[in-house]
N, C-alpha and C positions, 0 to 999 in steps of 0.2 A: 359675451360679445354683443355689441348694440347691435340693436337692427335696421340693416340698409332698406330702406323706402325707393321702391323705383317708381316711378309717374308712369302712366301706359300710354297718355297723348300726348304728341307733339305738341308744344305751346303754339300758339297764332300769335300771341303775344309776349314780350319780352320788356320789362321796364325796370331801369336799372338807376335807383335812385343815388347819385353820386356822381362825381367827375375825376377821380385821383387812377389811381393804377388798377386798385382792384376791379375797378368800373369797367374800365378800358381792356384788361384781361379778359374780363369775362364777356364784353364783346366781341372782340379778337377771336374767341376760340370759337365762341358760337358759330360766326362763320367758317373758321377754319374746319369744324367740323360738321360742314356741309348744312347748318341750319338755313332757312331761307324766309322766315319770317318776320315778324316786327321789328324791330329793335328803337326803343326809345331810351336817350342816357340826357336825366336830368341832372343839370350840372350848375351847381350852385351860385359859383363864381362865371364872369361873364365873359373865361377864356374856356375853349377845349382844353381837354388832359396834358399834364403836364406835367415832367419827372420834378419831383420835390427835391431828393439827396441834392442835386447842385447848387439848390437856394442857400446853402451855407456856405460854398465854395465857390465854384466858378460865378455865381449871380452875383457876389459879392467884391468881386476879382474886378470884374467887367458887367455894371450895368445894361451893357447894349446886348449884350449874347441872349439874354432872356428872351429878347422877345424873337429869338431868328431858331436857337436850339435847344430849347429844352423842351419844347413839344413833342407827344409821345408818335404826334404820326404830324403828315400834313393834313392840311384844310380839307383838299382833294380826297382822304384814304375815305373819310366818315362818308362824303359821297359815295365814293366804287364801292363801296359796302353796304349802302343802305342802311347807315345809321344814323338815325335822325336827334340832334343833338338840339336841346334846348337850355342856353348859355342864360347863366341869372336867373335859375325857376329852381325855389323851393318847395320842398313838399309840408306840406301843413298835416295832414293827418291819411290815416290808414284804416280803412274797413278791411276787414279780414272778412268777414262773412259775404260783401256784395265784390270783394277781390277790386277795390277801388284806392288808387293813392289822390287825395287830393291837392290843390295846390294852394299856395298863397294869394294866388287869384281868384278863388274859388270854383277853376275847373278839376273837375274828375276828371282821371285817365281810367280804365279798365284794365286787368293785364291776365296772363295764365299763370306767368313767373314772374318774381319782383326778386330783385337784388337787393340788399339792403349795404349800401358802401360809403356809408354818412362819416365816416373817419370820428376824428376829433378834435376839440378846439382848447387853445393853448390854457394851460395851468397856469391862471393868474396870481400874481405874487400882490396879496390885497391887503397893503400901508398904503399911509397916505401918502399923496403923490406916487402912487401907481401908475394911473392916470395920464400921468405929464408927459408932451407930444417927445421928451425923446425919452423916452422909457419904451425900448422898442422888445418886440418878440416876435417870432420867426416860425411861419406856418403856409403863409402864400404866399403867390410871386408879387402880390402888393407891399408884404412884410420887409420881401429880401430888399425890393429897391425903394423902398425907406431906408432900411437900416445903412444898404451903400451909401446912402448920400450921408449919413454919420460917420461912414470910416475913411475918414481923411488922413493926411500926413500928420501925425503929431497929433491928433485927437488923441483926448483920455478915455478910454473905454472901458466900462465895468462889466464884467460879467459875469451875472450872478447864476451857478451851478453851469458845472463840467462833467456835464452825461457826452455822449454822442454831438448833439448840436451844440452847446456850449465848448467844448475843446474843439468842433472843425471852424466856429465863429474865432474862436480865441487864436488859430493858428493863422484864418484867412486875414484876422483882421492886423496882426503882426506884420503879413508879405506887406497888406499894405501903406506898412509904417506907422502904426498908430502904434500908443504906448497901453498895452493891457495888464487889466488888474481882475484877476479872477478868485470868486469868491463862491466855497464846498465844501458844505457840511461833513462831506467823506475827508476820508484821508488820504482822496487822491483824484484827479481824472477817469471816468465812467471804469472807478470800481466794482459797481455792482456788473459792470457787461465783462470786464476783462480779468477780475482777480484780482490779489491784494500788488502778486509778483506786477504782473502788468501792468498795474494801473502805478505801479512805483516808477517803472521805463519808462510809462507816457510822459509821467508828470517831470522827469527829466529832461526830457524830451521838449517838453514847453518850458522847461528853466532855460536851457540851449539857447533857446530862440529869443528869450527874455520875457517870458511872460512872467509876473508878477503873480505868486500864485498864494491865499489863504487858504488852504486847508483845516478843515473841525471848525470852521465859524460857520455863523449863519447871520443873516439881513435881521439887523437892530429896526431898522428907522433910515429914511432916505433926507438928508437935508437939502430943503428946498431955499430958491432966491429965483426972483420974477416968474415962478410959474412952471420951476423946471428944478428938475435936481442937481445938484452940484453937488453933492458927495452922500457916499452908503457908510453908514456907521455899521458895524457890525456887532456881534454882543460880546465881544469881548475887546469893546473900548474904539479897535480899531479904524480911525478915519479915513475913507477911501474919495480922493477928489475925482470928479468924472465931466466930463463933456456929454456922455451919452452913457446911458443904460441899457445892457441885452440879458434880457432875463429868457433863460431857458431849464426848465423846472419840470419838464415834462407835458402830458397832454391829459385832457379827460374824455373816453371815448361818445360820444354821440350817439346816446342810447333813447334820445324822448322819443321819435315816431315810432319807434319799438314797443319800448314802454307804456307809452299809452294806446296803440292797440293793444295789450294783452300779450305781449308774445314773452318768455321767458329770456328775464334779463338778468346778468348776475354781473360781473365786473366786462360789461359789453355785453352785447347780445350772443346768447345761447346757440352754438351749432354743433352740429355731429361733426362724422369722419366725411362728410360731402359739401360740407359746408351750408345744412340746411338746417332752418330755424323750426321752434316747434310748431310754425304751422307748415305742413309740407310743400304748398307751393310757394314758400317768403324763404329767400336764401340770405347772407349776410358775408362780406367778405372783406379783409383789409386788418386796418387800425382798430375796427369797432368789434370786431367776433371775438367770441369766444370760443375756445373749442379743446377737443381732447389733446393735451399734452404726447408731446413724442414719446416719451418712457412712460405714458400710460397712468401715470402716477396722479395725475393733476388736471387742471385747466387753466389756459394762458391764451394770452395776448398777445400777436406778436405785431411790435411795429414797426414792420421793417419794408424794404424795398421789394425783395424777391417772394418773401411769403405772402404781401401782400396778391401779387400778380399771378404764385403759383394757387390763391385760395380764388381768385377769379377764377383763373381757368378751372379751377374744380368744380365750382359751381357751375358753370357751363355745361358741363358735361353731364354732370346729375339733372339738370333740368333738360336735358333730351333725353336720359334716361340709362346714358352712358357709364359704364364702371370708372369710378371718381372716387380720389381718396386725397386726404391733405395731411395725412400724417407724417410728413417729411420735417424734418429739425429744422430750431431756429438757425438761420443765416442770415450775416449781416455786411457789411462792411463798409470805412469811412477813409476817406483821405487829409491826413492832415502833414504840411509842409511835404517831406521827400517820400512821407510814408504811408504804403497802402497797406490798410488794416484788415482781415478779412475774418470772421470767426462763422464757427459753424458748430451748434449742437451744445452743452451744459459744460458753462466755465466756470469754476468756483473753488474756492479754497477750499472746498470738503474735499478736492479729488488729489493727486498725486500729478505732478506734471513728469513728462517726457520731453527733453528739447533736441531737436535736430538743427544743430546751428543754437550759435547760444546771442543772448539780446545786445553784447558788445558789435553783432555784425550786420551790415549791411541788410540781410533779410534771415528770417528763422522761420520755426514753428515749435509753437509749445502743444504738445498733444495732452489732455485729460483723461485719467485714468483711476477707473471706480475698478480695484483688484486689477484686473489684466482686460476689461474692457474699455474700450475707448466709448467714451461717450461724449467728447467737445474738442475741438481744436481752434488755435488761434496764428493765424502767417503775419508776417507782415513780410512783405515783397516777396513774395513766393507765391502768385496767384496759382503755377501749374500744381505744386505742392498740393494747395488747399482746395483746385478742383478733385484730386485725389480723395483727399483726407477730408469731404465732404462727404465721400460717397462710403468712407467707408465707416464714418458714423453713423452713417444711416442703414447702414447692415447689423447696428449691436453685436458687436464680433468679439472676439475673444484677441488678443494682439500681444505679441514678445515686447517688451520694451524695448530690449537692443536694436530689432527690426524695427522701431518707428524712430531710433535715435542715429541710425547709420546714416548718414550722408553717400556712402558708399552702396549701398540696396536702396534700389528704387521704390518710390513706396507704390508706384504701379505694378509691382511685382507680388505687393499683396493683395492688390486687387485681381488681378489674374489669378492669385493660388486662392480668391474666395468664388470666382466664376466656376471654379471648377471641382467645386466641393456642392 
């Protein structure tokens, strides 16, 4: 079992190098848990915090909504809190020995705690004409309302890979009328998150709607005219015309100020079960950590909405000195066209599914099953379901199949019969 590090002094200081969720969690809790001292959150870009999942959907929907709702608080909360926010300040480098971040300006800050919430920055797709202004990718709210102004009525829109952001890009950009062609080395829509079963639904599911979908190719070469692409060849011959390009291919986490102090980086920066890096007062939370795997088994990355915000708040807590853990399963979930997608915990063809409600109907759940333990679920429109069938993959339980397939037994009724064992 690793060993938990508790600090014995309250920090004076608190400097939390980031602006995304994790950042903003882990101030949130600080005060929530009675902290009363410093708080500095350097935030890269030159807005406060602000939720990212809607920059594929709603920001794309409606340009104007960005800048009214998708902030994580108002202007006023960072005041009533005493969070002093520095909007457009990056950090340049990290003494670990004099516990100093410095900046691109050349000032030092001092701190007792540091966060480290640097996320990461989009996975370039590097052919020529890469480059070219509408060859767009989607990361910030600079990104989304670029890309809005591409998805017009009847625009041609390529999109190359159908993870997560490329299927909720490829459904937003359908609603609004444009003609998509999407292009996936898989044999299917965000395969590797849903299954082979699932990712076969989705990918019907955007046939439905008319998305034009290449599955098993991958980006040949982009052909260019004035300075812009007008079509993606793919390697198997195929000609794809386009008005506009959205390449969503994934991220690479933001590991250099890590890195070059010294701290233990491996596929993102290195943390325990608190979210703390090898040097005990450098925490790291979000997109960029690393950290012990839910089944123990491994180490992963989780780049999602809630983990990111549940690994803030962890970290908060172990930096007052609080009992703090972040071993809860990956959770995710996306909205495309009618359907809200939610998944929680290891989905994979190695395991056995259970379905309650089968994928011909309006909402389901496929439950994952390694022998008779649940260890993943996936709803679509079943959010009460999947608040259930969250909690209780995260007990590693032992489960009847019939009981997770009855539509007739509640599945709160297994949670009750685990409250009480």
């Amino acid at each position: 079992m690793e060993e938990v590090v508790m600090l014995a002094t309250v920090p004076e200081r608190v400097v939390i190098v980031g602006g995304g969720i994790a950042s903003d969690a882990c101030a949130a809790e600080l005060r929530q848990s009675g902290y009363n001292g410093s708080i500095l959150m350097l935030c890269g870009e030159p807005w406060r915090p602000y939720e990212r999942p809607p920059l594929s959907k709603e920001a794309l929907d409606d340009k104007g909504s960005i800048e009214e709702r998708f902030f994580l608080h108002p202007e006023s909360w960072y005041d009533e809190n005493a969070i002093e926010l520095r909007l457009g300040v990056h950090a340049a480098g990290l003494d670990i020995r004099q516990n100093t971040v410095e900046l691109t300006t050349g000032e030092k800050i001092g701190f007792d705690r540091l966060l480290l919430a640097t996320g990461g920055t989009v996975r370039k797709l590097w052919i020529e004409g890469g480059e070219a202004p509408n060859v767009h990718y989607l990361r910030t709210k600079d990104d989304a309302l670029s890309l809005a102004s591409a998805l017009t009525q009847g625009s041609r829109i390529a999109i190359i890979g159908m993870g997560v952001i490329g299927a909720e890009i490829a459904a937003s950009a359908r609603k609004l009328g444009c003609n998509v062609t999407a292009i996936e080395p898989e044999t299917g829509p965000m395969t590797r998150a849903l299954g082979s079963q699932l990712s076969n639904w989705l990918a019907g599911i955007h046939h439905k709607h008319g998305v034009q979908a290449l599955y098993g190719v991958s980006v040949a070469r982009f052909v260019m005219e004035d300075g812009l692409v007008r079509a993606v060849e793919c390697d198997d011959g195929t000609l794809v015309s386009c008005d506009a390009v959205c390449v969503g291919i994934g991220i690479i986490p933001e590991t250099g100020l890590a890195n070059d102090a010294g701290l233990a980086v491996a596929n993102g920066i290195v943390v325990d079960h608190q979210n703390r890096t090898s040097v005990p007062s450098i925490f790291s939370a979000g997109d960029v950590a690393e950290l012990p795997a839910f089944d123990g088994a491994d180490r992963v990355r989780y780049e999602t909405y809630q983990n990111a915000a549940e690994q803030g708040a962890t970290a908060a807590r172990a930096m007052l000195g609080q009992a703090a853990d972040n071993t809860g399963p990956c959770t995710f979930w996306t909205n495309q066209y009618d359907l809200n997608i939610q998944s929680a915990g290891k989905v994979s063809d190695e395991f056995s599914i259970v379905w309650r409600g089968s994928m011909g109907d309006d909402g389901f759940v496929a439950f994952f099953l390694d022998g008779e333990r649940l260890v993943g679920a996936v709803a679509v429109n079943r959010a009460r379901d999947m608040a259930v069938a969250r909690k209780l993959v995260a007990a590693k339980i032992d489960v009847k199949p019939e009981d997770l397939a009855s539509d007739v037994l509640p599945l709160r009724s297994l949670l009750k019969a685990l409250s009480k064992n």
